[in-house]
DRENPA-3360 file (N, C-alpha, C; in nm, 2 decimals, always signed):
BEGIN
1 = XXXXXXXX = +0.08/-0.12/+0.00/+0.00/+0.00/+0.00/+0.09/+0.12/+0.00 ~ +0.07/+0.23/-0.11/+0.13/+0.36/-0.09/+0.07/+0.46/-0.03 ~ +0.18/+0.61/-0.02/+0.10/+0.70/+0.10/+0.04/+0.77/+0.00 ~ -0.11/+0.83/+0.01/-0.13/+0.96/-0.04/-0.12/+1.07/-0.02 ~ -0.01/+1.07/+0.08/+0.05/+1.21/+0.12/+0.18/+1.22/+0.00 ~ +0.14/+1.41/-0.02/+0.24/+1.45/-0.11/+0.43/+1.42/+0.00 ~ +0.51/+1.41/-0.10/+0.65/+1.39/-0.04/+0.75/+1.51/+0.06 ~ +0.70/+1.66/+0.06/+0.68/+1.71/+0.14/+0.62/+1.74/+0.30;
9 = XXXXXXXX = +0.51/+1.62/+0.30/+0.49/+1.61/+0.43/+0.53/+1.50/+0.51 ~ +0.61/+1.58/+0.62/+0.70/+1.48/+0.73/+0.62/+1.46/+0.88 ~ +0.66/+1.40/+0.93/+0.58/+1.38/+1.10/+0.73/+1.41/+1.18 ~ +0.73/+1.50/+1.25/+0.82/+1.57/+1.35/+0.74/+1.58/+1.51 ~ +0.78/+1.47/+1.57/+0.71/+1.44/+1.71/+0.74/+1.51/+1.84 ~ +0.89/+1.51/+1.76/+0.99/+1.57/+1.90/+1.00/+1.74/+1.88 ~ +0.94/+1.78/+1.81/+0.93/+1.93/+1.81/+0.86/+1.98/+1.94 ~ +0.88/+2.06/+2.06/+0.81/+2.10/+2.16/+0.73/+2.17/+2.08;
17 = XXXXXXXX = +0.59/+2.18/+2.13/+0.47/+2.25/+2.14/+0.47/+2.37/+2.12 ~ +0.59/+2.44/+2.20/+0.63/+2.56/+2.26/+0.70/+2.65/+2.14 ~ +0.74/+2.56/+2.00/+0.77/+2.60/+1.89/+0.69/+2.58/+1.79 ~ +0.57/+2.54/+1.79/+0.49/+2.52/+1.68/+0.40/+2.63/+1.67 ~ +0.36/+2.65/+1.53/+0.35/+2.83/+1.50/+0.14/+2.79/+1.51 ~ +0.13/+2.77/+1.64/-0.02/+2.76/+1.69/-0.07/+2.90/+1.64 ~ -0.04/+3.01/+1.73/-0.09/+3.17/+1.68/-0.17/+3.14/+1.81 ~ -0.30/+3.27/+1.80/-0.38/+3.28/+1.89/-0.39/+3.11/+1.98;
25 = XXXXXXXX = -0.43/+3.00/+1.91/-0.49/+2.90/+1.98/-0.39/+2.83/+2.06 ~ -0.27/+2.93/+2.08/-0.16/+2.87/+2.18/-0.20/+2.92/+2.34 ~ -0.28/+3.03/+2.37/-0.33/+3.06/+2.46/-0.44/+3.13/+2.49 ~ -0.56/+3.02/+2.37/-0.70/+3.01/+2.43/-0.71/+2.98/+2.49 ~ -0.85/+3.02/+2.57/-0.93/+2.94/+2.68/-1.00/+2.84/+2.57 ~ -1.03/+2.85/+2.48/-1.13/+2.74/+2.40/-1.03/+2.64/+2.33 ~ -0.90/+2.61/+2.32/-0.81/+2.54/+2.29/-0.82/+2.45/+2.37 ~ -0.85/+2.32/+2.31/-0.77/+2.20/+2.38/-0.70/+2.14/+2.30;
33 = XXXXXXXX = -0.60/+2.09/+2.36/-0.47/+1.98/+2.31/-0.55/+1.83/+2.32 ~ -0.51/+1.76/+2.18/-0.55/+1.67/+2.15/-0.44/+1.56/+2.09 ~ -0.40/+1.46/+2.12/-0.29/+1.39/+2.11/-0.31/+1.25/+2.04 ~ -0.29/+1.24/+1.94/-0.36/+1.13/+1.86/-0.24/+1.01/+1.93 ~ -0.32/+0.84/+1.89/-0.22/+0.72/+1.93/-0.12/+0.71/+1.85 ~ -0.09/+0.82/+1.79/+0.02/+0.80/+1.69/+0.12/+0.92/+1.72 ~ +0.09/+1.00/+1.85/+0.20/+1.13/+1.87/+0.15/+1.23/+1.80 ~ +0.02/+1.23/+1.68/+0.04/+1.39/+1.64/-0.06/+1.48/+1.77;
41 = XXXXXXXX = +0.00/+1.57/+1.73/-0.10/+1.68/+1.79/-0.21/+1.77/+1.71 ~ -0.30/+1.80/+1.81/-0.39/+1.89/+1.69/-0.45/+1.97/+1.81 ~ -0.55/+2.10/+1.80/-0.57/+2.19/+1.87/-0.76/+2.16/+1.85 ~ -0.85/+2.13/+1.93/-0.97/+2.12/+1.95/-1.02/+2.21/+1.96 ~ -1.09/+2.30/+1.90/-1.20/+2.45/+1.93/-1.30/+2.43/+2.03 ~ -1.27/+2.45/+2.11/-1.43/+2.37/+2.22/-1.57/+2.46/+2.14 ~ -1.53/+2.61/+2.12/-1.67/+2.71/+2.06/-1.69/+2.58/+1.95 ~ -1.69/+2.48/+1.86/-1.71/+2.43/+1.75/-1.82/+2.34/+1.80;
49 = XXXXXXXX = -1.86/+2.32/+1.93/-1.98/+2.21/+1.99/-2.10/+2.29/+1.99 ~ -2.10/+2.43/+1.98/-2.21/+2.51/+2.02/-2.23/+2.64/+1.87 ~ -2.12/+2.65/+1.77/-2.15/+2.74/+1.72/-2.07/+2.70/+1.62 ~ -2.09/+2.69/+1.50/-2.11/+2.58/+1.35/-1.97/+2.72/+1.28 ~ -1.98/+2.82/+1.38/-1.89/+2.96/+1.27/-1.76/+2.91/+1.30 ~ -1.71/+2.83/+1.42/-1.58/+2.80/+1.40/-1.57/+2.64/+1.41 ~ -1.45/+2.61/+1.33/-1.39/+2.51/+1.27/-1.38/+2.41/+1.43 ~ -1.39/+2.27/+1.42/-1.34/+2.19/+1.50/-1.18/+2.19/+1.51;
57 = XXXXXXXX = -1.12/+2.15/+1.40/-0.97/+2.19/+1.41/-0.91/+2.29/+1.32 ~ -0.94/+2.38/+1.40/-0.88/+2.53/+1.30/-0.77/+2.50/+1.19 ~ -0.73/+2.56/+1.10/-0.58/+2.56/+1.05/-0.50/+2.66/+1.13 ~ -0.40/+2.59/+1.13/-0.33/+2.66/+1.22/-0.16/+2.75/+1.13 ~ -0.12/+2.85/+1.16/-0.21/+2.91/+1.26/-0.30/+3.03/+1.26 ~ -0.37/+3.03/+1.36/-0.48/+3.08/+1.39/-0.41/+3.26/+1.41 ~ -0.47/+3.36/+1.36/-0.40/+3.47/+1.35/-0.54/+3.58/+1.38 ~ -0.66/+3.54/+1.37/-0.73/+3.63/+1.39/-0.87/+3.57/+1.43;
65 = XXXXXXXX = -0.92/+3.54/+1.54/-1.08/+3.49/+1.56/-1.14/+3.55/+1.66 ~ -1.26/+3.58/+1.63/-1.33/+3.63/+1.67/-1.39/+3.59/+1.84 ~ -1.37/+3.43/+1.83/-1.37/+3.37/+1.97/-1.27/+3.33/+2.06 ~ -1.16/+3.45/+2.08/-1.09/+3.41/+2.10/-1.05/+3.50/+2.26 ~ -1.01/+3.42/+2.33/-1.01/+3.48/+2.49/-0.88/+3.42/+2.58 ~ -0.80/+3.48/+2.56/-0.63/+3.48/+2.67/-0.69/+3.40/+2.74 ~ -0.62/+3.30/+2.74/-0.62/+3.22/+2.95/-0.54/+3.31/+3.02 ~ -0.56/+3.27/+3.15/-0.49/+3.33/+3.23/-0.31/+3.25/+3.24;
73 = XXX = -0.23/+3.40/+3.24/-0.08/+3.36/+3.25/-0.05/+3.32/+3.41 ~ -0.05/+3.18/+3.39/+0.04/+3.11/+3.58/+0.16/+3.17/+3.58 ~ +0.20/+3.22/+3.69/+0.31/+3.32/+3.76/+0.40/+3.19/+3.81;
% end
């Protein structure tokens, strides 16, 4: 069986989170982290359960949304 992924896309596991170009959905309150059994990651919209305007898994990254609300920074 072959991939149907073009030969440009790689899986980089060990990239910290902390460098991945999230945008806004790096410090939503409506972001959750989602971790597939395979290591990838992806960002969950929680607003996507109640309001059909935003995407379940945004593309990332996210640079301008209208549901978007800072968590609070732990000191």
């Amino acid at each position: 069986m072959t991939s149907c992924y073009p030969a440009l896309v790689t899986h980089a596991p060990d990239i910290p989170t902390s460098r991945m170009p999230l945008g806004l959905c790096a410090n939503c309150i409506h972001a959750r982290r989602i971790t597939s059994d395979r290591g990838s990651l992806f960002l969950l919209c929680e607003l996507s359960k109640t309001d059909p305007q935003f995407e379940k898994y945004p593309r990332l990254p996210v640079l301008s949304c209208s549901g978007y609300v800072q968590a609070k920074q732990h000191a």
